[in-house]
N, C-alpha and C positions, 0 to 999 in steps of 0.2 A: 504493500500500500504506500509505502514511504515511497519508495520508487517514483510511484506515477505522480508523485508531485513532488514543486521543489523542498518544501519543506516541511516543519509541524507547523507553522504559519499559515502556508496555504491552508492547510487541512483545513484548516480552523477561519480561513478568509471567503469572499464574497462566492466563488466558485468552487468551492471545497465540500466534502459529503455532509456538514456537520449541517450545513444551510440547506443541499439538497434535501435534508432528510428533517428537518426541526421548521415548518414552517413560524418565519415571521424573528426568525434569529438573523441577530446581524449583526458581524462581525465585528471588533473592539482590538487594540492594537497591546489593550494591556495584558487581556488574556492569549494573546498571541506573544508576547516578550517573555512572561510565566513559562508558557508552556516549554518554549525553547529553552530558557533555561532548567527547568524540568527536562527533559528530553537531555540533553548535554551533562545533567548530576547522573541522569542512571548509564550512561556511558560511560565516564567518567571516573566515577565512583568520588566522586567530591561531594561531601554534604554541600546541600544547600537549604540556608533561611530567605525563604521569600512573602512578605507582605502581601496581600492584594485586597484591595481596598473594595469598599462592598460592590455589587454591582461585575462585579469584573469577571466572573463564570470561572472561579476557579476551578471547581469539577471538574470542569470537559479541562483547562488548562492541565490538571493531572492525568487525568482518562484516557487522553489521547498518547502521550506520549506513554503510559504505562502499559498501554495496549497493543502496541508496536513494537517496543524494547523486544520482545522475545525472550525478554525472562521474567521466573516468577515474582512476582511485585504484591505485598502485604502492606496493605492500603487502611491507616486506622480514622478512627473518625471519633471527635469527643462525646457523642453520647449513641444508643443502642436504637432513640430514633432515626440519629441521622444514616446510620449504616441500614436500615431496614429500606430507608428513603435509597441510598448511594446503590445498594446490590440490587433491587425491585422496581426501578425508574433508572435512575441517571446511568449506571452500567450498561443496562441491554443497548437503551437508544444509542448509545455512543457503539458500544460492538455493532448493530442494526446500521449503521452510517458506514464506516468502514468495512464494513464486508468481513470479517476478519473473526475465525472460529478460535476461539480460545477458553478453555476451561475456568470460570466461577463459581466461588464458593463461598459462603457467610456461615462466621465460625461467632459464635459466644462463650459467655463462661458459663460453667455445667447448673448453675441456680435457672438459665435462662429453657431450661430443657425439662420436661416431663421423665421421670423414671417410671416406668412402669411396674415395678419392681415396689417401689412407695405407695404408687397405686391403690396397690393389692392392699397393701397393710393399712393403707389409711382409709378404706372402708371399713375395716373392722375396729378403729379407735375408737376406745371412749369421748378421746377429746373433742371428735367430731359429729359425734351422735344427732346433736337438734338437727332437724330439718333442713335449716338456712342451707350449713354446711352440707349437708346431702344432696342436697339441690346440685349444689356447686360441684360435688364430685361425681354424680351421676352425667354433670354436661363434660365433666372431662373422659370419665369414662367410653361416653359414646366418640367424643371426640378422638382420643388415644386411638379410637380404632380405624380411623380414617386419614389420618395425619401421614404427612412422608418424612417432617422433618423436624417433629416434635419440640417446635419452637412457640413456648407460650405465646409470645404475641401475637399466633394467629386465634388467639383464644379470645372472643369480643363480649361472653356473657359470666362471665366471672369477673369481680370487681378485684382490680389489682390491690387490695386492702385486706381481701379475703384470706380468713385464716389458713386455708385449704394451703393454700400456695408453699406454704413451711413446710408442709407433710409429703408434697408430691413430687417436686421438682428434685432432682441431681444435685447429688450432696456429696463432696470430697471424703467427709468420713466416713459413710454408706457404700457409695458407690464405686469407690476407685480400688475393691477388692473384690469386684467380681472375677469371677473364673472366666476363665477365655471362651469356654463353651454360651458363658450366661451374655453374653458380649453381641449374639445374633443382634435381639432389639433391641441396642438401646441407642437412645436416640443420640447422647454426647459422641459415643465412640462411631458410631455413621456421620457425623457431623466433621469430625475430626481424619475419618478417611478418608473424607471429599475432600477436603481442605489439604491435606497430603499430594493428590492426584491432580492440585485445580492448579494453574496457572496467576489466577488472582484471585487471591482471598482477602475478602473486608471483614475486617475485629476493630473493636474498639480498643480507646484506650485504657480501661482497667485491664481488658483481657493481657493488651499487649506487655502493660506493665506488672503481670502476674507472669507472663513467661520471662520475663527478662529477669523477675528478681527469683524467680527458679533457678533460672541457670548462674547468674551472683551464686545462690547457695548451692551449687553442685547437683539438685535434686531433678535435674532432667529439662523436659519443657511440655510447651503447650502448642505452639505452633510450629510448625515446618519450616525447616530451612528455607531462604528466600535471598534472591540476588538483590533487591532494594524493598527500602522500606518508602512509604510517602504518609507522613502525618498529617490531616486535616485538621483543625482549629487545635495547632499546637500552641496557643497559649495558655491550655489546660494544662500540658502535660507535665511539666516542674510538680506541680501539687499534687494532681494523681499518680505518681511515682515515689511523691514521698509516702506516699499511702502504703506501697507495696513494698518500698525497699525498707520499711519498719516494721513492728511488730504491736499488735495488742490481742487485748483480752478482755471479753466481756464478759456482761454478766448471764445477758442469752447464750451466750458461748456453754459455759459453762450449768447453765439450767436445762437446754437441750442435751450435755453431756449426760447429767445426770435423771433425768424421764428415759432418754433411752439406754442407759443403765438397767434401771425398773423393767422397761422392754425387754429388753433381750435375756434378763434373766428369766423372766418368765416363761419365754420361749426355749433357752438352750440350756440354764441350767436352776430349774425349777426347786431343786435341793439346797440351791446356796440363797436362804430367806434373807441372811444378813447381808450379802449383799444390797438388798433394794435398802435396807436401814440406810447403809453408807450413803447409800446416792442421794436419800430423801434429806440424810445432816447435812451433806455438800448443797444442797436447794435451801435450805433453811438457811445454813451460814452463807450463801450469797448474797441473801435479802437483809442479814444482821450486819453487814459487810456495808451495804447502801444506807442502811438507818443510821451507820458510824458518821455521816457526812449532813451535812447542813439538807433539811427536807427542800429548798427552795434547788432548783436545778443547778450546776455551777459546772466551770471549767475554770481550770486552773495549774498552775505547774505541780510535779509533786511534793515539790520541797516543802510548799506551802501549808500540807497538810501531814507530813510524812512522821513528824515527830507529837502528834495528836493521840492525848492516851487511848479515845474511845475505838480510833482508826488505828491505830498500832496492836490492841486487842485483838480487834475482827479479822485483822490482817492476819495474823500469829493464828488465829482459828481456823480462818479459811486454808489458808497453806498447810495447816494440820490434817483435815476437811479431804482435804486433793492427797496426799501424801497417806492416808489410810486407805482412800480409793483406790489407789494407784497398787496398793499394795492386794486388796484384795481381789484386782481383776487379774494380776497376772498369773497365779496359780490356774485362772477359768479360761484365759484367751484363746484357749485350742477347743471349747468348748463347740465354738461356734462362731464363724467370719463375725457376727453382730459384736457379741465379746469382744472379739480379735479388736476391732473397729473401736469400741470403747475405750480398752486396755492401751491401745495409741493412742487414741486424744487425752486422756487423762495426762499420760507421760508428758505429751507434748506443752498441755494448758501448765502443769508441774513447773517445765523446764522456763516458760514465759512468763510465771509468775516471777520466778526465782530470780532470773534474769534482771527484770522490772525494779525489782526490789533490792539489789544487791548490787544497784549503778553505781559506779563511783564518779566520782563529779568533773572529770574531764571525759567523763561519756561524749562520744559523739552525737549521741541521738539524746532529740527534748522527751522528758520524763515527764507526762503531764496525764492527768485523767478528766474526765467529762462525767458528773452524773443526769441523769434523767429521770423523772415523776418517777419511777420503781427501778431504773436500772445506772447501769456505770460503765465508764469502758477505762481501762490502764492502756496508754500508749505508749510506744515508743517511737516517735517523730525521727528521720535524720536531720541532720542540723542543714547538711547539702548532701542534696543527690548528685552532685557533676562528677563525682570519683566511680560511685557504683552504676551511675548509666556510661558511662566513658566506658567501664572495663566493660560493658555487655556489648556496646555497639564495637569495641575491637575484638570482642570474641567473633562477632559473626560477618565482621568482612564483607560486609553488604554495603550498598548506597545506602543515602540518608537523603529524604526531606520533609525539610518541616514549613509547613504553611500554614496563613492565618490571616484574617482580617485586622488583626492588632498584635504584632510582633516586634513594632519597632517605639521606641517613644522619644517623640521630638526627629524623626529620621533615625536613629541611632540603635541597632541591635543589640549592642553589650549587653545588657540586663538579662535577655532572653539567652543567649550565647553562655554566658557567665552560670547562669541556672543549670545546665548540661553541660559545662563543662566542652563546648564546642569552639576549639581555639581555631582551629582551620576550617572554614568552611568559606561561601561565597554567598552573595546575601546581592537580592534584590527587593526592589520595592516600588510596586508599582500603584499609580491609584487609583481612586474608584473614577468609574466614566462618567458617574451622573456629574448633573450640572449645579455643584451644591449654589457656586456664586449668584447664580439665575435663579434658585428652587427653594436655598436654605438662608436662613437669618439666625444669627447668634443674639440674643439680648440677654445684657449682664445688668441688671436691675441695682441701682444703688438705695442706699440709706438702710441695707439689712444690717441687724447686728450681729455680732461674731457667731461662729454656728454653737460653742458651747454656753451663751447666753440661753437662760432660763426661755423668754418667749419666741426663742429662735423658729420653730415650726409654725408658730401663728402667724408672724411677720411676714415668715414664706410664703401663707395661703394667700394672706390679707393684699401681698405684692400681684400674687398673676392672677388674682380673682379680676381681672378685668382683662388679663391677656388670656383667658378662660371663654369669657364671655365673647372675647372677638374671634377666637377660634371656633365658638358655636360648638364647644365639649371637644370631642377628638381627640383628647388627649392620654397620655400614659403622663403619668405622676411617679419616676425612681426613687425611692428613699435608701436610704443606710441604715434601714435599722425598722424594727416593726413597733418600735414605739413611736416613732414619727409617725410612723405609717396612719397607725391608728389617733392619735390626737389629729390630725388631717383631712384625717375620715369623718369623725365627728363634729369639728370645724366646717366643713363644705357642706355635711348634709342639709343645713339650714338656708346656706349659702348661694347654693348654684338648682337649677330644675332641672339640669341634667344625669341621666341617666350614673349611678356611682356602682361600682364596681370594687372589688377588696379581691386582693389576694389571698388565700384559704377559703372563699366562700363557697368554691366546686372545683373541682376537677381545671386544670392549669387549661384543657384544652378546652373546654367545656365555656371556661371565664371568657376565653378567645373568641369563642364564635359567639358567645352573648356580647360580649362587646363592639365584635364584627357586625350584628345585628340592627343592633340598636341605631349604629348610623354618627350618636352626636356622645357617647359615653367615653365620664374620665374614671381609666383606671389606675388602682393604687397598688403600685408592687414595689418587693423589694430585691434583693439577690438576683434569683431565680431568675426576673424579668428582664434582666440588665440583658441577659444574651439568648442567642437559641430564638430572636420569638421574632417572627415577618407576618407585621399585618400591612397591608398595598392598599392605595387607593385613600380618599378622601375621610375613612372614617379614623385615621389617624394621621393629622397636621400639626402638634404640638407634643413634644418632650419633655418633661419637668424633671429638673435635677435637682435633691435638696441640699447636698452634700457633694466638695470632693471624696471622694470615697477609697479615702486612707484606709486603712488594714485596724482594726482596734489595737492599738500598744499594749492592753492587756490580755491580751490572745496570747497563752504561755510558748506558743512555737515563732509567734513573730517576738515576742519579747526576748527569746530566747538567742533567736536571729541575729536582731539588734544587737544584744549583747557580745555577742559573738563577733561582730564588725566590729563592735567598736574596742573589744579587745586586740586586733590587727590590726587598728590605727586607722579606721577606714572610717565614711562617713554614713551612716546608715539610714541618715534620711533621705540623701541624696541616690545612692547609690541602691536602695532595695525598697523603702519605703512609697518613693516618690516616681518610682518607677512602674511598681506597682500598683498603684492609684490612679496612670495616668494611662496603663492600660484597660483596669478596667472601667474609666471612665470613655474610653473609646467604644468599648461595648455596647454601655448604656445610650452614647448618642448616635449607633449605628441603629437604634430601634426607627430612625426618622425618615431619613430618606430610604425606601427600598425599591423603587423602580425610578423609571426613568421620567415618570409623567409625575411622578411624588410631589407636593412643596408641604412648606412647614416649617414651621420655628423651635426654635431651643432655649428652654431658660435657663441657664445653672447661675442658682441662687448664692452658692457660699461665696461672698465678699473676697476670702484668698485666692481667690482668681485676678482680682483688680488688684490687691493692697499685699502682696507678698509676691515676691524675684521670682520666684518658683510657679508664679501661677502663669509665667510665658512658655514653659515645658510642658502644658497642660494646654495651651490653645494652638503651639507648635506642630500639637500633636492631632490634634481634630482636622479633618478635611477643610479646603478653604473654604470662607462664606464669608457677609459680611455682616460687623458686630456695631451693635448701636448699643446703645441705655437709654432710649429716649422709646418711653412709654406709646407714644402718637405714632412713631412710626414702625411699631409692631402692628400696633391696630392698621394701622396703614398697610403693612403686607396685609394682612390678611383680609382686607376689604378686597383687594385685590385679586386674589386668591377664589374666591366666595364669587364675584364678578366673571371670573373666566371659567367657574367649576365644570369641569366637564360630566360625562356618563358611563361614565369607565366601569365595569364594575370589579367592586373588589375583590383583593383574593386573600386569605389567612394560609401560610404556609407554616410550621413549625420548624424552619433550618434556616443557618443564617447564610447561607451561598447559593443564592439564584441563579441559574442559567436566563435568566428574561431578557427579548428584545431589548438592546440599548441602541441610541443611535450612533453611526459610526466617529462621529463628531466629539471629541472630548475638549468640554470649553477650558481655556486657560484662567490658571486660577489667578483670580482677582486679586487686588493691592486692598487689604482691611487695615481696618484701622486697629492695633492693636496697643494696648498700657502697661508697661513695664511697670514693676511694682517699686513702690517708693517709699517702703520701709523694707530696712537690713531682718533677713532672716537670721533667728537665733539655732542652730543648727541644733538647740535641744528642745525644742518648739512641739509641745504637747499635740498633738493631730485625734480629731475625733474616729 
């Protein structure tokens, strides 16, 4: 295929299959630079970090050249939506364009897969006895029998909340001791032989970061050897790798260890009664384990609590607890694989606890726990993952790339680079095609008070409740934090006659399409909403930011961080704080513009945008538009705006990389008027 055209440009230009085949696609010079450079790392073998600013069709920018390379290519993707969306849409059509047979596969981690095997047994639990739960298991039941690929999400009348779903799906310490014979159905290991045999296989990135810190600990892998890798919204993947290159322990962990303790005696070795005792003390002392800890939910390092009489107790108990367990299952482990299965996680939860609690204090990894309404979890954070992803990506000798809508801040990679520990790579940055200068409008509203000011969130309302009303609702309201969220909520409902909307009220997708609905509704989210979410067309023209959205300083892994910089002489608000902030406030203001016909305004309300040095690395960093503070001529776009509305209608997508029509025309970005801050930052300057 490469052949018959000059490049991966053409492919991808006005006479190329991408167009023959994708009515009303039209070609964009950014996602043709991408691609080439994609194309040129999997040749090469040179990582590459490449930007692409929204709009810009990174997809097909990877798709194509990964489909062509001739070798196997393992394509991750930051959530298990968007790989359902990448393998089940955007994959075929782009093979369908190019002509070109090549083996796909879509690999998950083994919770996302039905056992059969659990099945069985979780018809006969007590735990599941009411009806509700029957209901539920009788639709998987029929369904199990019809499936090829026993991938829960094609399951649509079971609510993802459903107790069921613990009971039946593939489980590490269940399942990964079956016999080779029992191996016929099950759905992980068919999943995983495809994935072997496929040319391109899509996993996310937990999955991908669970084989990589497998093979860190010498314990094998999950995924198939592969000639390149290509990371999609890799400005996830620093934080979900510290996920997997560390260690915890909960309290579910440990309460499931012990029920199916209970279990399996009963089944394999019905004579040893004491056994279920032990398991039942191990459940009882995990819940006397949590009541050692403030009842109000907390996170915090452990040091903080580590020398605490009541938690020094429970702790001494519980390790007692695990360590008589442990003792009584190994005499029983040949009893029966179930045993067997128990007798290891005990050991295992043993060795984790022990680990946890016996850090010595130039640990590399943050020691920090989380409790919740009835549970807790002990972590172990690394400080930095760039040494233990380093040695995995030179284990396997593969290309590297990593792409993202926000990778770089201010133009500048290091941050992301520095995070992985990627000292050689090549790095582009292209931007988005839409027309923000034409489309978008920055207002920085002055006379707010500081964001840790008592009435800070009122002032906020009280400011765009008229840049609200000239938008005619359409809006998404970001906060940092759900107690803004909620004093905002209650604030506006008296306020505005439009349609309000909350975050937790239903189902994320559910809020989406009631908001989609409605037409003029402002909704209020926090985290969650910042990325991941394309609603198109007129029923979203307004973004509200309450907050730069700093990292909490009392989050024990970033404080931990901090600390850690600033032992090495380094500046750590410059340098990881502020870097991190300004990515994911990139995020949050990609919610605006998502297609080409898009317009809409931005307010980010926190004042250290205008009145602190640092807040020009924060608008260095946003695509170009231009920015006022003058209340009138916000109203003024959007009279404008209102005046020309077209009849497009709209579309709610849940991924943040659209392949959509742009026009070939990418305007040059305008001269804004922008304000250098005019007070000296204190470089030890508290951030909310």
């Amino acid at each position: 295929m490469l052949e018959k055209y000059d490049s991966i440009s053409a492919i991808l230009g006005h006479d190329g299959p991408i167009a023959q085949e994708l009515q009303g696609f039209a070609p964009r010079q950014e996602q043709q630079h991408l691609a080439e450079a994609i194309h040129e790392s999997l040749e090469s073998g040179v990582p590459l970090v490449g930007e692409a600013g929204t709009g810009t069709g990174k997809t097909f920018a990877y798709l194509v050249p990964a489909i062509l390379s001739g070798q196997r290519i393992i394509i991750s993707t930051g959530t298990r939506h968007l790989q359902d969306q990448l393998f089940a849409n955007d994959l075929p059509l782009v093979k369908r364009s190019l002509g070109v047979s090549v083996d796909t596969s879509l690999l998950k981690g083994r919770a996302n897969y039905l056992c059969k095997h659990r099945l069985m047994r979780a018809l006969r639990s007590p735990a599941l006895a009411d009806e509700r739960h029957q209901q539920h298991l009788r639709i998987l039941q029929s369904w199990s029998q019809r499936t090829e690929t026993g991938d829960i999400a094609e399951v649509l009348d079971v609510p993802e909340d459903s107790l069921v779903w613990g009971f039946v799906t593939s489980s590490d310490e269940f399942c990964s001791q079956h016999e080779f014979e029992e191996l016929e159905d099950c759905f992980v290991h068919a999943a995983r032989r495809r994935a072997q045999e496929a040319d391109i296989v899509v996993v996310n990135h937990h999955l991908l970061c669970a084989d990589l810190s497998l093979k860190e600990e010498g314990f094998g892998d999950l995924l198939p050897s592969a000639n390149g890798f290509i990371i999609d919204e890799a400005h996830q993947l620093p934080d979900i790798a510290a996920q997997f290159f560390g260690k915890r322990l909960s309290s579910r962990q440990m309460i499931d260890l012990s029920r199916d303790t209970v279990n399996e005696q009963l089944a394999e070795a019905p004579d040893s009664r004491e056994l279920r005792d032990y398991a039942t003390n191990l459940e009882n002392g995990v819940r006397y384990f949590r009541l050692a800890f403030s009842l109000e939910p907390m996170r915090d390092a452990w040091v903080s609590v580590k020398d605490t009489p009541a938690v020094d107790r429970e702790l001494e108990r519980l390790t007692d607890l695990l360590d008589v367990l442990v003792k009584a299952l190994e005499p029983l482990k040949d009893r029966g694989k179930g045993l067997e299965s128990c007798y290891r996680r005990a050991e295992q939860q043993r060795k984790t606890l022990a680990r946890f609690v016996d850090a010595e204090g130039d640990s590399p990894y943050v020691h920090w726990f989380e409790t919740y309404r009835t549970g807790f979890s002990l972590n172990m954070t690394p400080m930095n993952v760039a040494k233990p992803f380093q040695r995995a990506m030179n284990a396997m000798a593969s290309s590297w790339v990593f792409t993202s809508a926000t990778l770089a801040v201010g133009g500048d990679f290091s941050h992301f680079r520095t995070q992985l520990g990627l000292e050689d790579s090549d790095e582009l940055q292209v931007d988005s095609p839409f027309d923000y200068p034409r489309n978008a409008l920055l207002y920085l509203p002055e006379g707010l008070p500081e964001p840790q000011h008592a009435g800070y969130t009122t002032a906020c309302m009280e400011t765009i409740l008229p840049v609200l009303n000239a938008s005619q609702g359409r809006a998404f309201l970001l906060f940092t934090s759900y107690r803004a969220l909620n004093e905002a909520a209650a604030w506006l409902e008296s306020k505005i006659e439009f349609p309000i909307f909350c975050q937790g009220q239903m189902p994320k997708r559910e809020l989406l399409e009631a908001f989609q609905d409605a037409g003029n509704a402002v909704l209020l989210g926090t985290s969650s909403f910042w990325e991941g979410v394309d609603v198109r067309g007129e029923a979203l023209s307004l973004v509200v930011i309450d907050k730069l959205p700093f990292g909490s300083p009392g989050d024990p892994v970033m404080r931990a961080r901090i600390d850690h910089l600033q032992r090495d002489g380094g500046n750590p608000f410059f340098e990881y704080q502020v870097p991190q902030a300004a990515i994911a406030l990139k995020q949050g203001v990609g919610r605006l513009i998502r297609d080409v016909t898009d317009q809409g305004a931005l307010v980010l309300c926190d004042p250290r945008i205008r009145t602190r040095h640092y807040g020009e690395v924060f608008i260095n960093s946003l695509p170009p538009m231009p920015i006022t503070r003058d209340l009138e001529e916000v109203e003024g776009f959007f009279e404008r705006i209102h005046s020309t509305k077209t009849d497009e209608t709209n579309e709610v997508r849940d991924t943040d990389d659209a392949d959509s029509p742009v026009t070939d025309q990418h305007t040059a970005n305008s001269a804004t008027t922008r304000s250098a801050g005019d007070e000296p930052l204190d470089a030890a300057e508290p951030v909310s």
